[in-house]
NULUM-332137 format. One record per residue (C-alpha): residue number from 0; x, y, z. Coordinates in steps of 0.25 Angstrom, whole numbers, always signed. Layout:
// NULUM-332137
num, px, py, pz
NUM, X, Y, Z
...
// end
This chain:
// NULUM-332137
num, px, py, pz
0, -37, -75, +69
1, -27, -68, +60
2, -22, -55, +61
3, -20, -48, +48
4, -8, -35, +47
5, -5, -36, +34
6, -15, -25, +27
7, -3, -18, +21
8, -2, -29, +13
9, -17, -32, +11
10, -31, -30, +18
11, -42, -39, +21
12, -55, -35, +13
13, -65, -28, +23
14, -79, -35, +23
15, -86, -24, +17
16, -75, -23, +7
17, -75, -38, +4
18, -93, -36, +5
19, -91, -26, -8
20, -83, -35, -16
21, -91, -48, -14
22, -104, -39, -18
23, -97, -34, -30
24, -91, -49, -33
25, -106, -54, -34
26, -113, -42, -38
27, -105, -33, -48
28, -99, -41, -59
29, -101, -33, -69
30, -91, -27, -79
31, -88, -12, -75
32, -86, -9, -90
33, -99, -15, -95
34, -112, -6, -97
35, -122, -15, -91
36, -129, -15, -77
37, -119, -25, -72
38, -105, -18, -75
39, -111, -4, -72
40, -112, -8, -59
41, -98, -14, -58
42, -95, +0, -62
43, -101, +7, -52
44, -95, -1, -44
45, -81, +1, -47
46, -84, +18, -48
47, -90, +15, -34
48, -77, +9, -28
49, -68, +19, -37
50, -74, +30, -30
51, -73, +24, -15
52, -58, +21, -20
53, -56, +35, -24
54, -62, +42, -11
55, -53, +34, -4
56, -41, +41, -10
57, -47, +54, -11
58, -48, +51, -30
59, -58, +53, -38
60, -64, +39, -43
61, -58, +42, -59
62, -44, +43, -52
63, -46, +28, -48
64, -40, +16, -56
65, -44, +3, -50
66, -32, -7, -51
67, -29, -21, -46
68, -21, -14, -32
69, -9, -6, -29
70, +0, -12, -36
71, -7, -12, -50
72, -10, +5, -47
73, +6, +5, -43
74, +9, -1, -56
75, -1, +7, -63
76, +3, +21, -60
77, +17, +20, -61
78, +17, +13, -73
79, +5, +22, -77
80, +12, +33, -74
81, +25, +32, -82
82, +16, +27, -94
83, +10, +38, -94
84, +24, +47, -95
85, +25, +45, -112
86, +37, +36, -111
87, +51, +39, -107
88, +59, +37, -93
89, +56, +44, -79
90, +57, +46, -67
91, +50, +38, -54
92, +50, +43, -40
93, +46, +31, -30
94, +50, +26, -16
95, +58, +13, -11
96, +47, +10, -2
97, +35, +9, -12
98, +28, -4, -14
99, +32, -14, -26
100, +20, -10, -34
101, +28, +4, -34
102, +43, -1, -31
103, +41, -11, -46
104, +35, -3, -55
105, +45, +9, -52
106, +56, -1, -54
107, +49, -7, -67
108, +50, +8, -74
109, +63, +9, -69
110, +66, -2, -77
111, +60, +3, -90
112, +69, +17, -86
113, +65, +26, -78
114, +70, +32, -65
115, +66, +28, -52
116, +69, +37, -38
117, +66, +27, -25
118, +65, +36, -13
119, +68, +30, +1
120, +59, +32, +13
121, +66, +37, +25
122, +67, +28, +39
123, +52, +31, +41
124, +47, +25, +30
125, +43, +38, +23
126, +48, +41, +10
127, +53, +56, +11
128, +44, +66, +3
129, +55, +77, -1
130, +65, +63, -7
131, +52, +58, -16
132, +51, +72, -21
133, +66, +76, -23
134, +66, +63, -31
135, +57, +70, -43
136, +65, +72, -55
137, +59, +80, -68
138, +58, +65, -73
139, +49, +60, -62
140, +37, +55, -68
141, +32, +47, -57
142, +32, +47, -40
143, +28, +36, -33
144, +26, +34, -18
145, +17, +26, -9
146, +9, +31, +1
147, +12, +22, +13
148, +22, +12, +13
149, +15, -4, +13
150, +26, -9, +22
151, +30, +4, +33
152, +15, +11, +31
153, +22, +23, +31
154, +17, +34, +23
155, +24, +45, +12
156, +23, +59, +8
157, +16, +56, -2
158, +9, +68, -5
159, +20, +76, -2
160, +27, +69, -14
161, +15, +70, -23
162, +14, +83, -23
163, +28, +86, -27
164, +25, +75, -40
165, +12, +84, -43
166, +20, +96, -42
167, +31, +92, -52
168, +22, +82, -61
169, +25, +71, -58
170, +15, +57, -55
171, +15, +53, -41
172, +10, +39, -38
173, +6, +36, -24
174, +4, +19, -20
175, -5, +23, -9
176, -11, +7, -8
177, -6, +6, +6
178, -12, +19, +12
179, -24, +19, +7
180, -36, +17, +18
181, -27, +19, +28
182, -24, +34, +26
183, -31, +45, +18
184, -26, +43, +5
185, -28, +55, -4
186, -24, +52, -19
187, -26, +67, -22
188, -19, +75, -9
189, -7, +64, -12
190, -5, +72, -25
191, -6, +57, -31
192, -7, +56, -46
193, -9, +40, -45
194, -13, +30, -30
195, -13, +18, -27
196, -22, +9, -20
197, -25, -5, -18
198, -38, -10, -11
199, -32, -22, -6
200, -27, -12, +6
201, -39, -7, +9
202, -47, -20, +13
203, -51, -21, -1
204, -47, -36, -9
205, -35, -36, -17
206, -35, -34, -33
207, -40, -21, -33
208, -34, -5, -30
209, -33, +8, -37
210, -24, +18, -43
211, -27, +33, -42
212, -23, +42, -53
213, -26, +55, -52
214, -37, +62, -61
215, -29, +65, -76
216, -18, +57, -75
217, -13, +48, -83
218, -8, +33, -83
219, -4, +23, -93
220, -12, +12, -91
221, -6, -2, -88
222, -19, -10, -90
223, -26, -9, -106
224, -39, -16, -110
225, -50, -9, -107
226, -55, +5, -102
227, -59, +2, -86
228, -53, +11, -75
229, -55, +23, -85
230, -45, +17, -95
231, -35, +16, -85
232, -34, +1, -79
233, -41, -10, -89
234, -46, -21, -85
235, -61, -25, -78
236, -64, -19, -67
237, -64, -29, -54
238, -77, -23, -49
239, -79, -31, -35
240, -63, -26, -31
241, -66, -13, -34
242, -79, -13, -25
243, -71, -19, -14
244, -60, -10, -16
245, -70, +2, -15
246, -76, -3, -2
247, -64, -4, +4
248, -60, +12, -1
249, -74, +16, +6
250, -68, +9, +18
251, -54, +13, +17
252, -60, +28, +18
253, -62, +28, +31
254, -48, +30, +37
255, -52, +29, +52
256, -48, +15, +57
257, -34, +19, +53
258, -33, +26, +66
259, -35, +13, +73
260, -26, +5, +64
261, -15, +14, +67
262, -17, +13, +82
263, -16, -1, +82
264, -3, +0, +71
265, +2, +10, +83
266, -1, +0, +93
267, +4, -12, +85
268, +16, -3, +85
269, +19, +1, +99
270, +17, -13, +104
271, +29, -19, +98
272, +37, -6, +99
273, +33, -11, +115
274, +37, -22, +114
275, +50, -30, +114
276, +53, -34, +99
277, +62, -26, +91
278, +53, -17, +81
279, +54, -5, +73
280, +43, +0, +64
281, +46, +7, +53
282, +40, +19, +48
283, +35, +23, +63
284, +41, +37, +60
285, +32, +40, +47
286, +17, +41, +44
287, +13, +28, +43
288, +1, +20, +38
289, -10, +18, +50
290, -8, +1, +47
291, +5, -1, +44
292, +16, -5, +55
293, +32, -11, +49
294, +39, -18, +62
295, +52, -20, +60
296, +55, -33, +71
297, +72, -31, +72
298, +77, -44, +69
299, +65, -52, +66
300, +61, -58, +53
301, +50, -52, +48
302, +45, -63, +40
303, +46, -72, +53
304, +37, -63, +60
305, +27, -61, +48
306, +25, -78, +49
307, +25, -77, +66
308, +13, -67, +66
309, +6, -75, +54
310, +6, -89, +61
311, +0, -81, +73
312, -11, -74, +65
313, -5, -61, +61
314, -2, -56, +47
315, +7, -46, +44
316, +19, -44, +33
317, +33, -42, +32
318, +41, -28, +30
319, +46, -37, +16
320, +43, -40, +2
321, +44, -53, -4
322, +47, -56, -16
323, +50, -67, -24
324, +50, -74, -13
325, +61, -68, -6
326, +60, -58, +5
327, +62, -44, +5
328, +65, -33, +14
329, +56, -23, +13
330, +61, -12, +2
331, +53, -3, +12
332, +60, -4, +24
333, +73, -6, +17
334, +71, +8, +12
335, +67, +14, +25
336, +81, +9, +29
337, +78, -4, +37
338, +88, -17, +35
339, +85, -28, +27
340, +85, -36, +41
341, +74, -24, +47
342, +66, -24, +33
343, +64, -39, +35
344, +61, -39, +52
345, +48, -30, +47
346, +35, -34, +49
347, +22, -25, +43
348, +10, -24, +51
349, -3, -17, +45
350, -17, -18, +50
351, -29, -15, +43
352, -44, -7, +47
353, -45, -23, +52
354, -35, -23, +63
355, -38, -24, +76
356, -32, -20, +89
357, -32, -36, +94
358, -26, -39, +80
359, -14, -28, +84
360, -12, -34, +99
361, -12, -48, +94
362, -1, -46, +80
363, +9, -38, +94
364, +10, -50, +101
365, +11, -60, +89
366, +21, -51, +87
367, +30, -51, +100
368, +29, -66, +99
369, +32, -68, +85
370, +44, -56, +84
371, +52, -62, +95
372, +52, -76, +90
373, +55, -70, +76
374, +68, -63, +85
375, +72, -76, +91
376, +72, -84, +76
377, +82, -73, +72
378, +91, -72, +85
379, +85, -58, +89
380, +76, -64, +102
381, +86, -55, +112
382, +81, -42, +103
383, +66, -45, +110
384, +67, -43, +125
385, +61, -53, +133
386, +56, -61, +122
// end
C-alpha cells in the first residue's frame, strides 16, 4: 500500500467531496447564467458552495471570487491591484520566501517599472514583522505575504503586518492557500483586503480556488467577456468544481483532527531526532503549520532519498524547485540562510486528515534504511553511527 506525504503539494479528494462532484457532474449541468430551471439550479449551487467557502475564512459570500486555484487569485490580486492604481509607477512590499505565483508576478511589474522590497526571514523561517512594516514607503501601493510557508510550514505576522497596511492605506494581499483547513483562517481579523485559496489543499480536485476581496474594493479585472462572478472574473462558471470545492470548505471547518496530525508531525519528528542520521528541521523554533515537517539529512541528496522512499511506497518532495528541467535549491531555505549543499539534502514531509499513525511508524524506518544508504553513495556513511 502507498503511503502518501506530499499534501503540501496536493490532497487526495475526500469521498464525500469526490460523492458531491459526481452528483453535480450528472445532475447539475445547466448554465449558472441562464434563467430556466436547469441553470438556476446551477446557481444555487455555486451561491451554495460560495457561502460554505466564505464561512470557512470568516467572508461574506459577495467577497468570494471563484477562480481556477491559488495561482490564478495570486495573479489576480497583485495585478488587479496595481491596475486599479490609474497608471503610474509604485512601490511593492513582498518576501523572498513566497511562492512563484507571488515571487513572478512581483518580478513581472518590476519589469514594466516599479519597485520592489524582498524582505528576508530570519533563521526560523519567520519573516520579521517590524522589517515588512519599516519597508513601507509613501509610494507603497501593495503588501504581499503569505501566511504559512508551503516548504518550512512555518507561519508569519501576518496580521500584525496588515494592520499597519490599513493603517497607512495601503493594499495588503495575503496567499493564505497553504493554511487554509489546517488553522483558523480569518480573512477579516487578518486586516486582508485580498486572500487566497485553492481547493486543491483542502481535499478538493484541482482547477478550482478562490480569491477574497474585501467588501468595496476595487480590482482590475484580468478576465473580459461576460458578467459572472459579479463582473469580476468572466468565463462559465465550473459548476460541479465549485460543489466539490464547497464540500470540502464544510469539511475543512472542522479544525479538530489537526491536533492529532501534529501529534503524529511531533512524533515523526522526535524519532529521527532519536535516531542516528544526521537531521536538522528547519523552522522548529517558529509557529509552524500542524502538517508540515523540512528535514534537512546533512550530506545526503535529497532527490536520492525522495526516489529511495518512492520505490518503498512512500511519497514525499524535495526542499527544491525544478525548473526547466534543472534542479534548484530552494529559494526558501537559501533565505533562511541554509547552503546551497543543505537546501538540496532537504526533504518535506506533510500529512493530511488521512495520515495515520502506522503510515508515520512505516515512512521512520523506510527512512533509517534509505538515508543511510543515500550517506554511503556520497561518502558520508561514517556520519551515521552504526549504520
Amino acid at each position: 500500500m502507498r503511503i502518501y506525504l506530499d499534501n503540501n503539494a496536493t490532497t487526495p479528494v475526500h469521498p464525500a467531496v469526490l460523492g458531491e462532484l459526481n452528483d453535480a457532474l450528472r445532475e447539475v449541468f445547466g448554465n449558472a447564467s441562464s434563467i430556466h430551471k436547469e441553470g438556476q439550479t446551477a446557481r444555487r449551487r455555486i451561491e451554495d458552495a460560495r457561502e460554505s467557502v466564505a464561512r470557512l475564512i470568516g467572508a461574506t459570500a459577495r467577497e468570494i471570487v471563484f477562480t481556477s486555484g491559488g495561482t490564478e487569485s495570486n495573479n489576480a490580486a497583485i495585478f488587479g491591484v496595481l491596475g486599479a492604481s490609474g497608471g503610474g509607477r509604485h512601490h511593492i512590499v513582498t518576501t523572498a520566501i513566497e511562492h512563484p505565483s507571488v515571487l513572478e508576478p512581483v518580478e513581472e511589474l518590476e519589469r514594466r517599472g516599479h519597485s520592489v522590497t524582498r524582505v528576508a526571514p530570519a533563521r526560523s523561517g519567520e519573516v520579521p514583522a517590524a522589517a515588512m512594516i519599516g519597508a513601507i514607503r509613501g509610494e507603497t501601493r501593495l503588501v504581499t505575504m503569505m501566511l504559512a510557508n508551503n516548504e518550512t510550514g512555518v507561519i508569519q505576522p501576518v496580521a500584525e503586518v496588515a494592520a499597519a497596511c490599513r493603517a497607512r492605506g495601503v493594499h495588503f494581499h495575503c496567499d493564505a492557500v497553504q493554511a487554509v483547513g489546517k488553522i483558523n483562517v480569518d480573512a477579516k481579523a487578518l486586516n486582508a483586503d485580498s486572500l487566497s485559496v485553492a481547493a486543491h489543499k483542502l481535499h478538493a480536485p484541482k482547477g478550482i480556488g478562490a480569491l477574497f476581496v474585501r467588501q468595496g474594493l476595487v480590482l482590475e479585472r484580468h478576465l473580459l467577456g461576460g458578467s459572472q462572478e459579479r463582473r469580476r472574473r468572466a468565463g462559465t462558471e465550473n459548476v460541479p468544481l465549485a460543489v466539490a470545492f464547497g464540500k470540502a470548505a464544510e469539511l475543512a471547518t472542522d479544525l479538530s483532527p489537526m491536533r492529532r496530525i501534529s501529534e503524529l508531525r511531533d512524533a515523526l519528528e522526535r524519532e529521527l531526532l532519536a535516531s542516528d542520521l544526521p537531521i536538522t528541521i528547519n523552522g522548529a523554533a517558529a509557529r509552524r503549520l500542524p502538517n508540515t515537517s523540512s528535514v534537512t539529512f546533512q550530506g545526503a541528496d535529497a532527490e536520492g532519498i525522495v526516489i529511495g522512499l518512492d520505490l518503498q511506497g512512500v511519497a514525499v518532495s524535495t526542499g527544491s524547485a525544478c525548473s526547466s528541467g534543472r534542479v534548484e535549491p530552494s529559494h526558501v531555505l537559501r533565505a533562511m540562510g541554509l547552503s546551497d549543499a543543505e537546501a538540496r539534502s532537504t526533504v518535506r514531509v506533510s500529512l493530511s486528515r488521512m495520515t495515520s499513525p502506522e503510515e508515520i511508524d512505516r515512512v521512520v524506518a523506510v527512512l533509517r534504511d534509505v538515508v543511510p544508504r543515500c550517506l554511503r553513495a556520497a561518502g558520508r556513511e561514517s556520519e551515521v553511527g552504526a549504520s
